[in-house]
FIKOLZA-1660 file (N, C-alpha, C; in steps of 0.1 Angstrom, whole numbers, plus 5000, padded with zeros to 4 digits):
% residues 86
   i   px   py   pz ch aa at
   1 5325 5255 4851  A  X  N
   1 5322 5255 4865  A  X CA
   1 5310 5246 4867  A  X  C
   2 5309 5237 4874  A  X  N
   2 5298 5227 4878  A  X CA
   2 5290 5233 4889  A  X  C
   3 5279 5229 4883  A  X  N
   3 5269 5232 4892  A  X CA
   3 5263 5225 4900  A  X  C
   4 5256 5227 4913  A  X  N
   4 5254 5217 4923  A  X CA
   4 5240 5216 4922  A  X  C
   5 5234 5207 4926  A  X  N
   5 5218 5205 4932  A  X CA
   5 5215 5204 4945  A  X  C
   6 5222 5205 4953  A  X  N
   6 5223 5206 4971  A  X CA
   6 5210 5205 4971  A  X  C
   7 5207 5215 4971  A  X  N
   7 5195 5225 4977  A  X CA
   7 5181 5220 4972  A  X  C
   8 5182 5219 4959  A  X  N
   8 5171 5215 4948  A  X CA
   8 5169 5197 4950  A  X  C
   9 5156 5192 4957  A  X  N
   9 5152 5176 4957  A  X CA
   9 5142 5173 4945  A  X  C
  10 5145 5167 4937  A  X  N
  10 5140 5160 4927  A  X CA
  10 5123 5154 4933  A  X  C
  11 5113 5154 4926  A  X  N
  11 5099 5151 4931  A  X CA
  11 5097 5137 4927  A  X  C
  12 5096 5128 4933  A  X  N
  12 5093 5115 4924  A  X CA
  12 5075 5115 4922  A  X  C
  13 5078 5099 4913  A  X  N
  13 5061 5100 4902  A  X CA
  13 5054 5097 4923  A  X  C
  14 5041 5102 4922  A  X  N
  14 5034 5093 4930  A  X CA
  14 5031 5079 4931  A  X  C
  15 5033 5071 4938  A  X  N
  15 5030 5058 4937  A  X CA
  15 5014 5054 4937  A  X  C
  16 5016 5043 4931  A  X  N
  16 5002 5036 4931  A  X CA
  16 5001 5028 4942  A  X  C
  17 4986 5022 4943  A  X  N
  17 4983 5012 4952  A  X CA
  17 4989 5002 4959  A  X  C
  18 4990 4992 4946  A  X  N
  18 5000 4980 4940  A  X CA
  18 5014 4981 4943  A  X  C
  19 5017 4988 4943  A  X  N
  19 5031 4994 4944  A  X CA
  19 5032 4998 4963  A  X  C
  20 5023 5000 4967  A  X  N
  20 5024 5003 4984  A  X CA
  20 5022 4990 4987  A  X  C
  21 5011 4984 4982  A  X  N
  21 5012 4973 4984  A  X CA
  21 5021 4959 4988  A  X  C
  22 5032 4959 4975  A  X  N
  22 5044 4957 4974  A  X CA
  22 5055 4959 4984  A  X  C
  23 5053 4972 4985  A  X  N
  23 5065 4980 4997  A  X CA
  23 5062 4971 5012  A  X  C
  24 5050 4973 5014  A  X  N
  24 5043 4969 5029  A  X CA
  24 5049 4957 5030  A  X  C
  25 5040 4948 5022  A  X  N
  25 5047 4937 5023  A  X CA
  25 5060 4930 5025  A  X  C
  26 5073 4938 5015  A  X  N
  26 5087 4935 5020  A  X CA
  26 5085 4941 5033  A  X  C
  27 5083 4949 5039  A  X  N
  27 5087 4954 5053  A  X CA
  27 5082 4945 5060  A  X  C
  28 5068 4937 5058  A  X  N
  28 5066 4933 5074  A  X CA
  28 5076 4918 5070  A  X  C
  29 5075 4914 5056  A  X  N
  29 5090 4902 5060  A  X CA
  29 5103 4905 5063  A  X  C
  30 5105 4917 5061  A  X  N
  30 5119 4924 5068  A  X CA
  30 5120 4919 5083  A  X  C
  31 5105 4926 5087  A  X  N
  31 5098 4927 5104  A  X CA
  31 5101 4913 5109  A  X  C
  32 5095 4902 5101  A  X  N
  32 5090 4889 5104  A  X CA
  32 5107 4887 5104  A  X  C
  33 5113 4886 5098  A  X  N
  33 5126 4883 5104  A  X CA
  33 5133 4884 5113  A  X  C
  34 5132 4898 5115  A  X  N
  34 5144 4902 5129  A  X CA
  34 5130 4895 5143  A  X  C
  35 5123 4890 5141  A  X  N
  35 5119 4887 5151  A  X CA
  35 5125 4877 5161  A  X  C
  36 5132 4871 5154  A  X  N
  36 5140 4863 5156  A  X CA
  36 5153 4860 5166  A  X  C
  37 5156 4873 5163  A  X  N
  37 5169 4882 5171  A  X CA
  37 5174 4881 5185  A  X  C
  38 5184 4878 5182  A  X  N
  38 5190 4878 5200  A  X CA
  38 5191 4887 5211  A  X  C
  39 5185 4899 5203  A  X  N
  39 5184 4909 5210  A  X CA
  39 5173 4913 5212  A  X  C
  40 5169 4915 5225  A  X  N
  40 5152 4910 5228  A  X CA
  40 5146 4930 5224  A  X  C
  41 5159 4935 5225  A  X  N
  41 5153 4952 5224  A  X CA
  41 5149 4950 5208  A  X  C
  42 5156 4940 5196  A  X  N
  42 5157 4949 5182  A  X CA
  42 5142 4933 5181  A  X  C
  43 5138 4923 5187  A  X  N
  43 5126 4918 5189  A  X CA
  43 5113 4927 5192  A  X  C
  44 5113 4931 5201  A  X  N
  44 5102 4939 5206  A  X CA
  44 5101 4952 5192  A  X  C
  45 5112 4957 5193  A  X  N
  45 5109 4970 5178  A  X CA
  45 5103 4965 5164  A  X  C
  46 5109 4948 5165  A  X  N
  46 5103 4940 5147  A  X CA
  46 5085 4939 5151  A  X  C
  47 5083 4934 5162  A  X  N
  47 5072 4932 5168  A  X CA
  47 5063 4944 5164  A  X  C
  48 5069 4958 5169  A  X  N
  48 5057 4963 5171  A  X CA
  48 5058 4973 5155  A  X  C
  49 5070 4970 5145  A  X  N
  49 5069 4973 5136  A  X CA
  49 5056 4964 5126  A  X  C
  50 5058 4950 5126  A  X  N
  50 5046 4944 5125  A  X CA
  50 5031 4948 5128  A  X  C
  51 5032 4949 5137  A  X  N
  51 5021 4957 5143  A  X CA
  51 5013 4968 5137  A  X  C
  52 5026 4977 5134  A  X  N
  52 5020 4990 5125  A  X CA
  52 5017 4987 5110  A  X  C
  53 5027 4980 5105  A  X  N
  53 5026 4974 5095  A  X CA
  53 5014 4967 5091  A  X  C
  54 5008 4961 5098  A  X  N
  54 4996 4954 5094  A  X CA
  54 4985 4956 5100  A  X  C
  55 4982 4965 5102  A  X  N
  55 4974 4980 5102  A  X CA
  55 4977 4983 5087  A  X  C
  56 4985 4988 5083  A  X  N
  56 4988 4996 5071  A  X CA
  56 4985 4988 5061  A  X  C
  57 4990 4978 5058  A  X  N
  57 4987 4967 5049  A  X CA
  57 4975 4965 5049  A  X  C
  58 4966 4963 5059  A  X  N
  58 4952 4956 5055  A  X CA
  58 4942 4969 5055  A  X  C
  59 4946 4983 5053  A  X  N
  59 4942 4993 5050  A  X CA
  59 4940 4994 5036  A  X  C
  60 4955 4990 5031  A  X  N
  60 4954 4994 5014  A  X CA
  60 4947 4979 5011  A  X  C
  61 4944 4966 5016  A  X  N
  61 4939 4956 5012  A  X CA
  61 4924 4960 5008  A  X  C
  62 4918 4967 5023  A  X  N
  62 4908 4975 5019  A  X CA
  62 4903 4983 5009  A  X  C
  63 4916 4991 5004  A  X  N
  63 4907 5005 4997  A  X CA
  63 4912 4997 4984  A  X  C
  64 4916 4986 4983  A  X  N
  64 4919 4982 4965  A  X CA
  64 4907 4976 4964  A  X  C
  65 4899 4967 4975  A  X  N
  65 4885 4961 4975  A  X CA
  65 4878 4970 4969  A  X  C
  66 4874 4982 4975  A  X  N
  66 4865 4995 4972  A  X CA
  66 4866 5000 4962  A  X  C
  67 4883 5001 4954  A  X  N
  67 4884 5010 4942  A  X CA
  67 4879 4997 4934  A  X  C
  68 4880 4983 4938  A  X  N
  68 4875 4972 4924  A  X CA
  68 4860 4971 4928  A  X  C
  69 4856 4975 4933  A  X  N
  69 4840 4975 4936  A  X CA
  69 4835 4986 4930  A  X  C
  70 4839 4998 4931  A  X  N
  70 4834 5009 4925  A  X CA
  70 4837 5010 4912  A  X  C
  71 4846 5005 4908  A  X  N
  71 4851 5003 4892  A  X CA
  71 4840 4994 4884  A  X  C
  72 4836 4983 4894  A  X  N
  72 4822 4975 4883  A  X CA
  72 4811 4980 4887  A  X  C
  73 4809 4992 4893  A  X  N
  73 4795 4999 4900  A  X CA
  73 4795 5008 4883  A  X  C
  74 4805 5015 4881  A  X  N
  74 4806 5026 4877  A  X CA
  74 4807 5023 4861  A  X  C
  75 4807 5006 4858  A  X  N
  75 4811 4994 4845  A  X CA
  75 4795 4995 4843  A  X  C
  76 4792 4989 4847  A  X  N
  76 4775 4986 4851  A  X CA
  76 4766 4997 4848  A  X  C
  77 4770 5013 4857  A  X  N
  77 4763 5021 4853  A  X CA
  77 4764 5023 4840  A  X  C
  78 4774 5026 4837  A  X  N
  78 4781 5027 4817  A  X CA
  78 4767 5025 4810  A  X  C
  79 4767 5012 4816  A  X  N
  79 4761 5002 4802  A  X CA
  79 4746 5013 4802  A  X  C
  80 4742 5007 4788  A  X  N
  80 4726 5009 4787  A  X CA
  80 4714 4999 4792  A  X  C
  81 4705 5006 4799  A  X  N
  81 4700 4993 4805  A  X CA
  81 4686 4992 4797  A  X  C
  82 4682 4977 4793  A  X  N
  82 4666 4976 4792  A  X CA
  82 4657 4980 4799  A  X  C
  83 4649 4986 4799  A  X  N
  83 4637 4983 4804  A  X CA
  83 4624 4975 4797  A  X  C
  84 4617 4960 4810  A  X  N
  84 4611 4955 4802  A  X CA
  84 4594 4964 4808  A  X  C
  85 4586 4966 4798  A  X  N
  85 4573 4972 4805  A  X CA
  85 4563 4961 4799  A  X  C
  86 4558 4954 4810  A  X  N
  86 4543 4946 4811  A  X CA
  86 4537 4948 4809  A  X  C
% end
């Protein structure tokens, strides 16, 4: 007798940054296409999907700045530092 999974959804890994990154990007060229469209309704929806989209995108542009900023903050503290005394 076979058993089913209906019920039970598999968890996927969490994504990374890079990887949203990635995603955003095909969508707003997905967006950037239909803009194109003869249909002024499925225009206006690519439009303001763009819209959201790039909001979203220059969010994660942001927080990859910060996590590579704070990654040579935290390089730097590492190290051992001289002190020179006069």
């Amino acid at each position: 007798m076979a058993t089913s999974n209906f019920g039970r959804k598999r968890r996927r890994k969490p994504g990374d940054l890079s990887s949203l990154r990635r995603s955003l990007w095909a969508a707003i060229l997905t967006a950037e296409g239909l803009c194109d469209d003869a249909d002024a309704a499925v225009r206006l929806r690519a439009l303001h999907a763009m819209a959201t989209l790039a909001g979203s995108y220059l969010k994660t542009l942001e927080i990859a700045e910060l996590e590579q900023r704070i990654a040579a903050l935290e390089a730097q503290a590492a190290q051992p530092s001289v002190r020179r005394v006069a």
